[in-house]
ROVO-98112 format. One record per residue (C-alpha): residue in three letters; x, y, z. Coordinates in Angstrom, 3 decimals, padded with zeros to 6 digits. Example, Ala and Ser with C-alpha at 12.3 -4.5 7.8 and 13.67 -1.06 7.14 Angstrom:
<rs>
+-----+----------+----------+----------+
|  aa |        X |        Y |        Z |
+-----+----------+----------+----------+
| ALA |  012.300 | -004.500 |  007.800 |
| SER |  013.670 | -001.060 |  007.140 |
+-----+----------+----------+----------+
</rs>
This chain:
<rs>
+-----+----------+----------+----------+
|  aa |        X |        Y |        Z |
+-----+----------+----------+----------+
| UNK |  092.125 |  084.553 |  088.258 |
| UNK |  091.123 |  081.188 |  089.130 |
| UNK |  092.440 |  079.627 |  092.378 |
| UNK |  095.045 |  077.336 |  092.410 |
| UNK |  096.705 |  074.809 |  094.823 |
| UNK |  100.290 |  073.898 |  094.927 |
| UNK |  101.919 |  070.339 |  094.997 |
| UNK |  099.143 |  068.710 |  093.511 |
| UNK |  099.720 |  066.598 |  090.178 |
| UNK |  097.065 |  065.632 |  087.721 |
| UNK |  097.190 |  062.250 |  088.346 |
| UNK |  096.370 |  063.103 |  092.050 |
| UNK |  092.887 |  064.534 |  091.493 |
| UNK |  089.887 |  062.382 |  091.602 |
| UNK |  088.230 |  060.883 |  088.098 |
| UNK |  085.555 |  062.807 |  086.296 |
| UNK |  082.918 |  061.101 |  083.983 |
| UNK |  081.871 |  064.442 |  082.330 |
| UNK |  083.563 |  067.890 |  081.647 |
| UNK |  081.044 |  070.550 |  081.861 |
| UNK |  081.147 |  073.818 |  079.557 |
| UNK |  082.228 |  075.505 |  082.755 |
| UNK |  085.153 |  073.618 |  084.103 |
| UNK |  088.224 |  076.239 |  084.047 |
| UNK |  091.236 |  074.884 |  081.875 |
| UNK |  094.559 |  076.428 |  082.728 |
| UNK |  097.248 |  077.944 |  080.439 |
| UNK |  100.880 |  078.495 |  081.368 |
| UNK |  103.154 |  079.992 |  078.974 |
| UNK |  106.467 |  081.585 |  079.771 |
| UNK |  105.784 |  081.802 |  083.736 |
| UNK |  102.377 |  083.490 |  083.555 |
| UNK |  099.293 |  081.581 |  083.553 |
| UNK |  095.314 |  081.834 |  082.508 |
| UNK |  092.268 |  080.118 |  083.400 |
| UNK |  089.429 |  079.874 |  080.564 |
| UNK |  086.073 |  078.264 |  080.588 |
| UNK |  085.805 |  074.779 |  078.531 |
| UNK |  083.311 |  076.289 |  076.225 |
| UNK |  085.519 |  079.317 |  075.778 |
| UNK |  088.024 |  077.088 |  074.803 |
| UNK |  086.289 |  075.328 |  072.238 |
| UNK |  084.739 |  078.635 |  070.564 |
| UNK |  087.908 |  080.010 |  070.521 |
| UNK |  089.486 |  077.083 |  068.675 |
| UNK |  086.876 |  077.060 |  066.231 |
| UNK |  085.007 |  073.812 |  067.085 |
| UNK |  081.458 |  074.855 |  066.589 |
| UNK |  082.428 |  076.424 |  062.566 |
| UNK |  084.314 |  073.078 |  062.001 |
| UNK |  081.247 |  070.934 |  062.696 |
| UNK |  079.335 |  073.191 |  060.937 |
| UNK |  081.789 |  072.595 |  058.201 |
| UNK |  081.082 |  069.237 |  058.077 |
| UNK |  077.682 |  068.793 |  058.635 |
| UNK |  077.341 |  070.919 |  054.912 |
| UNK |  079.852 |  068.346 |  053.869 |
| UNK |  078.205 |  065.097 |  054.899 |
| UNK |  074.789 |  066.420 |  054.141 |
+-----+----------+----------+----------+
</rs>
């Protein structure tokens, strides 16, 4: 479980210029919450197949 601080907003927290395939994203849904992995993230939604998609589309 990834470690989390209380009181802090997201407009709080210091700028990034990059998001790295290991940044944790958090997920709350009906009072319970998990962390996953940008990269996990993006597999799971399907990103990789969808450019791949379109890459045989464009040529």
């Amino acid at each position: 479980m990834a470690n989390t601080t209380d009181g802090v907003m997201i407009s709080q927290l210091e700028r990034a210029d990059s998001l790295l395939g290991s940044d944790l994203l958090e997920i709350e849904r009906g009072g319970q919450s998990v962390a996953v992995t940008v990269d996990e993230f993006i597999n799971y939604i399907g990103i990789p197949e969808f450019i791949k998609e379109l890459e045989n589309i464009i040529g």
